[in-house]
N, C-alpha and C positions, 0 to 999 in steps of 0.2 A: 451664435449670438447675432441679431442682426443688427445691421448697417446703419448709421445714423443718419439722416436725411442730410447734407449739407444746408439745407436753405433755411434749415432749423437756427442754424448758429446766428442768423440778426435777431435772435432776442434779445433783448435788454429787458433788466427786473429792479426797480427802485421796493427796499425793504427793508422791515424792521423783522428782529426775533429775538428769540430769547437766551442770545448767545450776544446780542449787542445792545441789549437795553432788558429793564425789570419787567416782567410780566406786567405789571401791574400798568407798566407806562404805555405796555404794547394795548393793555385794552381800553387806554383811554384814547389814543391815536387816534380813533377815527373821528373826534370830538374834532380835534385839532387843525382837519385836512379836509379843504376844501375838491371834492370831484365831482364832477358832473355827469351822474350814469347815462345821462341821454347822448352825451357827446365824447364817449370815448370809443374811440377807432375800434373798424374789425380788427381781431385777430387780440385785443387786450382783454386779459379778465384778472379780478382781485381774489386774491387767495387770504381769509381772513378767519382764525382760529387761537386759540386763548394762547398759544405761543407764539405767531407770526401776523405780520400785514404785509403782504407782497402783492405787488402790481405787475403781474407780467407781459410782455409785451411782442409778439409773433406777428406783428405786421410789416417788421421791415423800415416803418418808419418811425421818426423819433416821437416817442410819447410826450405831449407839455402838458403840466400842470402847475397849478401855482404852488405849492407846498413841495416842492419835490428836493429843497435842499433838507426835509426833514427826513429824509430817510438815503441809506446808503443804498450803494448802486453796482451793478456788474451788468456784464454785455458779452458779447460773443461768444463762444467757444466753452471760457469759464462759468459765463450764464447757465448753457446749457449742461454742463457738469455739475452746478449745484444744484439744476432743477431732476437730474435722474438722480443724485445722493438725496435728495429731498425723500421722490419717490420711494426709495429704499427704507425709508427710516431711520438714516444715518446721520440727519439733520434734528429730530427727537428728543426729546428729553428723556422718554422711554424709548431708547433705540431697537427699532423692529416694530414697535407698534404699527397694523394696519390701516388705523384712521385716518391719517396721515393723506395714502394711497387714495383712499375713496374719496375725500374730503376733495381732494385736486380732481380728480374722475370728473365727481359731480359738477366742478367749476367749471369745466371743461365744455361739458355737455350742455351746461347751462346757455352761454355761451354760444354754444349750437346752437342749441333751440331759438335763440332768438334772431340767427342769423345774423351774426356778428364772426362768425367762421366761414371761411371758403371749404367746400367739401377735400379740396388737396392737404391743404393746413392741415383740419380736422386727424385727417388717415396720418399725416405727417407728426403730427403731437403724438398719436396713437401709438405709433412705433416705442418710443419714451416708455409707456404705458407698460406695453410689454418684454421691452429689454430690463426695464427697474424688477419687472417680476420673475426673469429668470436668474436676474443676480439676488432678487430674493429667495429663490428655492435652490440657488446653488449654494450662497453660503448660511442656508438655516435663519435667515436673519428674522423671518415675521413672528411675532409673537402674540398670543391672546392674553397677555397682561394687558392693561390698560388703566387708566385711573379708577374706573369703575371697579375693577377686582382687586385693586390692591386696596380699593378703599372698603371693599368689605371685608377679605383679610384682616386691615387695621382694626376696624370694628370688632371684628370676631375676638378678636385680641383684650380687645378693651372689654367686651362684654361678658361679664360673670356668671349673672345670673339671668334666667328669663325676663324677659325687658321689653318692654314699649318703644316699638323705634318706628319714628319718621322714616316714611317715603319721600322726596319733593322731585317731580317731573315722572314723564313716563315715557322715556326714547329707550332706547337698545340697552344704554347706562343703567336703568332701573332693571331691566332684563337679566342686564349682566350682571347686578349686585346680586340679585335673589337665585343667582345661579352656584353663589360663592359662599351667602351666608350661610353658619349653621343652623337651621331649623330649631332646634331644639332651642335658643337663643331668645325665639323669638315669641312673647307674650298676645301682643297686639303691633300690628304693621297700623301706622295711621297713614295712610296714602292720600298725595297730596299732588293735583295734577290741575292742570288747564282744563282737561278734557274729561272727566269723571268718567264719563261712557268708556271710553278710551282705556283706562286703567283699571275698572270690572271688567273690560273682555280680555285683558293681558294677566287677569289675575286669575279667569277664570283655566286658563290655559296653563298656568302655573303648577309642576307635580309634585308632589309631597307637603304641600300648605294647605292648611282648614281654610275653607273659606272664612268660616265664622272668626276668623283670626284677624280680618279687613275691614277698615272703616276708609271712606271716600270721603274727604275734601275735598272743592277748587280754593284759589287762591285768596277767594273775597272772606271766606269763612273758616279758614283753616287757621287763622292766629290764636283766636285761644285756645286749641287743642296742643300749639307746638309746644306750647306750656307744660304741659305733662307728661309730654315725651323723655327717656333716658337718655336714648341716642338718635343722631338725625342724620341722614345721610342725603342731599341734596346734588340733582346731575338737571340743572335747569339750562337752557340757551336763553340769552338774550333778556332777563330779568334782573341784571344786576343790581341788586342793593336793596331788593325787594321787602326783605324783614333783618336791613341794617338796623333798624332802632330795636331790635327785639334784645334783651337783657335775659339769658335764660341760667336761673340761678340751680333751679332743678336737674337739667340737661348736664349728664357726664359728657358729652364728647359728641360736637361735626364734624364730620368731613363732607366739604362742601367743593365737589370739584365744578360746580357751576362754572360756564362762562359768562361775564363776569361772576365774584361769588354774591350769593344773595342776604350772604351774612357779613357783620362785620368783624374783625377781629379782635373787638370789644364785648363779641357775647357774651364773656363771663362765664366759659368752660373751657377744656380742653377744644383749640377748635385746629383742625387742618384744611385747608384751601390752596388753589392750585398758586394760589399769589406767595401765601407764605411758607411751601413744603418744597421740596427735591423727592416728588415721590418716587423716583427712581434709585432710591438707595432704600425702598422695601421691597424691592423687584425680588421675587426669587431664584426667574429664572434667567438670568440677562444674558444678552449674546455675550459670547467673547470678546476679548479685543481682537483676536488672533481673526477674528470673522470678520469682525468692522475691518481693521487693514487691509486684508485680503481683497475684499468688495470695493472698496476705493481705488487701491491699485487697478481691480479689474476697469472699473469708470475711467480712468485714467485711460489707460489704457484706448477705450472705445473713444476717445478724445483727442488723443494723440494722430490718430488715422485721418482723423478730417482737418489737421491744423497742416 
């Protein structure tokens, strides 16, 4: 296992998640909280995801912002142990899930690119990177669950007979829904995306779907279709609340793991969203606890040696 950088340990991380406040509260937070991306120090970048808002901070010096008694806070040693359990998936609501991992990578790199990282920093966060992934492949912890496949599970569940179902968005979530549904299920997919081009070449890629089974909306013309949809499964970023006024009397059942969702909890069906489910008690395959322990002890552990 290797070493932890010492110089790592002045981070400090001001945050919110979904272990200390309601999803719901964590996705209106940034409404709330004044920052100014032009003037925040090298070495800080925001880690923001439908369960967390975290500010974290590898410069060594102290982060100021104005809002910063709205979120809790750690620093040192323990900063840096919650930021590799983070890495892990141990922090999760689906614990093991990968997005997690990446979601922090990219923030990382982002960051890079703009040259708001020292090339030492950089390699020095790096280490984190890959110590998180040998305790993920020692204790089995990653998992290809994710909201997207258990919300097609749920559906498959729900759905009886061949059916009309909504598509909304077209990232790796829609990928991974049509990886999960049963075919057979499936009457007419009404696909509904930003980028129409985008979702005929993802559809075209698609094995064992008729094509002639696809119809393409974007987002301007795709309300009166969602109308006659049975089921609608919705994986959109950053469009929250987009068809809240939609009243769907027809539509058995969303799941709408949008961040925020784009539906309200007033549709007037069967609806699940990541605000109002635990979708990790339809997990099939969840780690152990016997494996969560273990991998914290181990973090511990690599913690101990630098204190």
């Amino acid at each position: 296992m290797d070493k932890l950088p010492k110089s790592l340990t002045r981070v400090e991380c001001y945050y919110l998640d979904h272990k200390l406040v309601s999803k719901d509260y964590i996705n209106k937070i940034p409404i709330y909280i004044e920052l100014d991306n032009n003037k925040i120090d090298n070495g800080v970048f925001i880690l923001t995801t439908c369960l967390r808002y975290e500010i974290y901070n590898f410069s060594g010096k102290k982060f100021v912002f104005k809002d910063k008694e709205k979120f809790a806070f750690v620093s040192g040693s323990l900063c840096l142990r919650r930021f590799i359990s983070l890495l892990c998936g141990l922090q999760s609501e689906i614990v093991g899930e990968k997005e997690i991992f990446l979601q922090t990578r990219a923030a990382i790199y982002n960051v890079a690119q703009n040259k708001k990282l020292s090339k030492k920093l950089f390699w020095d966060i790096n280490v984190l990177f890959d110590v998180a992934g040998q305790i993920r492949n020692k204790y089995n912890l990653t998992r290809l669950e994710n909201y997207s496949t258990i919300g097609a599970d749920l559906l498959n569940e729900k759905i009886e007979n061949a059916s009309v179902i909504a598509i909304i968005g077209g990232g790796y979530m829609a990928e991974s829904f049509f990886k999960n549904i049963n075919i057979a299920k499936i009457k007419k997919i009404i696909w509904i995306n930003r980028n129409i081009d985008k979702a005929k070449a993802i559809a075209k890629d698609l094995k064992g779907i008729p094509q002639n089974v696809f119809e393409f909306y974007n987002f301007e013309n795709a309300e009166r279709r969602i109308y006659d949809t049975d089921f609608i499964f919705a994986a959109v970023h950053k469009c929250g609340g987009l068809f809240s006024s939609l009243r769907l009397e027809k539509t058995k059942c969303v799941v709408d793991i949008s961040y925020p969702a784009l539906f309200s909890d007033k549709v007037g069906c069967e609806f699940y969203s990541i605000n109002n489910t635990y979708f990790e008690k339809f997990l099939k395959n969840p780690v152990s606890k016997e494996s969560v322990i273990a991998a914290e002890k181990e973090i511990d552990n690599l913690i101990f040696k630098l204190i």
